[in-house]
SEBAVEX-466843 format. One line per field, with one value per residue (C-alpha): x, y, z; residue in three letters; residue number from 1. Coordinates in steps of 0.2 Angstrom, whole numbers, always signed. Example, Ala and Ser with C-alpha at 12.3 -4.5 7.8 and 13.67 -1.06 7.14 Angstrom:
residues 2
px <- (+62:+68)
py <- (-22:-5)
pz <- (+39:+36)
aa <- (ALA:SER)
i <- (1:2)
//
This chain:
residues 74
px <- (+435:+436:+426:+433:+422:+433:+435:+418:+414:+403:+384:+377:+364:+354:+345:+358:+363:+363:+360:+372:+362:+358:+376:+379:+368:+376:+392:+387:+378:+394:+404:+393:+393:+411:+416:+401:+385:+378:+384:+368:+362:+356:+362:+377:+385:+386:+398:+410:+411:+417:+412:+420:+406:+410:+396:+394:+397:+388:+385:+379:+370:+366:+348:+342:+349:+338:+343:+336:+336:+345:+349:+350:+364:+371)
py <- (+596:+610:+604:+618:+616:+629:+620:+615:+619:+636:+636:+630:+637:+620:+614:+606:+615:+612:+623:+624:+616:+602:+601:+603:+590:+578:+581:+578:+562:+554:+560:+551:+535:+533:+539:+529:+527:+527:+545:+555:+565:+580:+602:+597:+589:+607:+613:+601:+604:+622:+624:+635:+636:+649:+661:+655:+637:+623:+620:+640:+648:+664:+669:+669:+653:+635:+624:+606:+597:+582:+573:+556:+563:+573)
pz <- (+460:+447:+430:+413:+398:+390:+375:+370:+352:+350:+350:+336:+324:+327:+342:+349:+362:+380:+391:+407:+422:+411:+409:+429:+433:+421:+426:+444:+439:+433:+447:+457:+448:+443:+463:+472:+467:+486:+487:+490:+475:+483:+484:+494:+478:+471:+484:+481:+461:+454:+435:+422:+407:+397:+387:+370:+368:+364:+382:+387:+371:+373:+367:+355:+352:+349:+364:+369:+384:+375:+392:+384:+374:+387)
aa <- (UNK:UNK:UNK:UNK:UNK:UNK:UNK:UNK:UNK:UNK:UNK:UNK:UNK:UNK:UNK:UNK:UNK:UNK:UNK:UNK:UNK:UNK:UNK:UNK:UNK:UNK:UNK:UNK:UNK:UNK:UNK:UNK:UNK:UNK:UNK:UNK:UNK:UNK:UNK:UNK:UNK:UNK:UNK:UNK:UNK:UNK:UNK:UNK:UNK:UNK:UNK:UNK:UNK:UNK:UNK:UNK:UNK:UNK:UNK:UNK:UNK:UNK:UNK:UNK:UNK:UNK:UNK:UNK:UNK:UNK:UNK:UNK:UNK:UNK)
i <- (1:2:3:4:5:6:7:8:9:10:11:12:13:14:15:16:17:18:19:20:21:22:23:24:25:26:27:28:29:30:31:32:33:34:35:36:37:38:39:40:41:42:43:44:45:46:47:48:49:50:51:52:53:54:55:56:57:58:59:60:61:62:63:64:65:66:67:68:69:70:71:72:73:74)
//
């Protein structure tokens, strides 16, 4: 499964920004539960899954940006 966030907005000025494993493991919980929620959750979810998350974005700031964890919105 090949997962783009290519065409998230751009990091923000505010501390709503992600920072990418957050976004990883997110993205990897909802697999899970939308695909079957007995699936282990363990490292060997990460091989199955590539990730393009691009430098920059709301999702990847670069430093010295304000960043949150935010997982409930996430």
């Amino acid at each position: 499964l090949f997962l783009d966030f290519s065409g998230s907005d751009p990091q923000t000025a505010g501390p709503v920004n992600l920072v990418s494993t957050v976004v990883r493991s997110v993205s990897l919980l909802a697999l899970v539960a939308t695909a079957d929620p007995s699936i282990r959750v363990n490292a060997g979810l990460t091989g199955a899954v590539e990730f393009t998350i691009p430098e920059g974005k709301v999702i990847s700031p670069v430093r010295p940006a304000t960043v949150n964890l935010y997982f409930p919105t996430a």
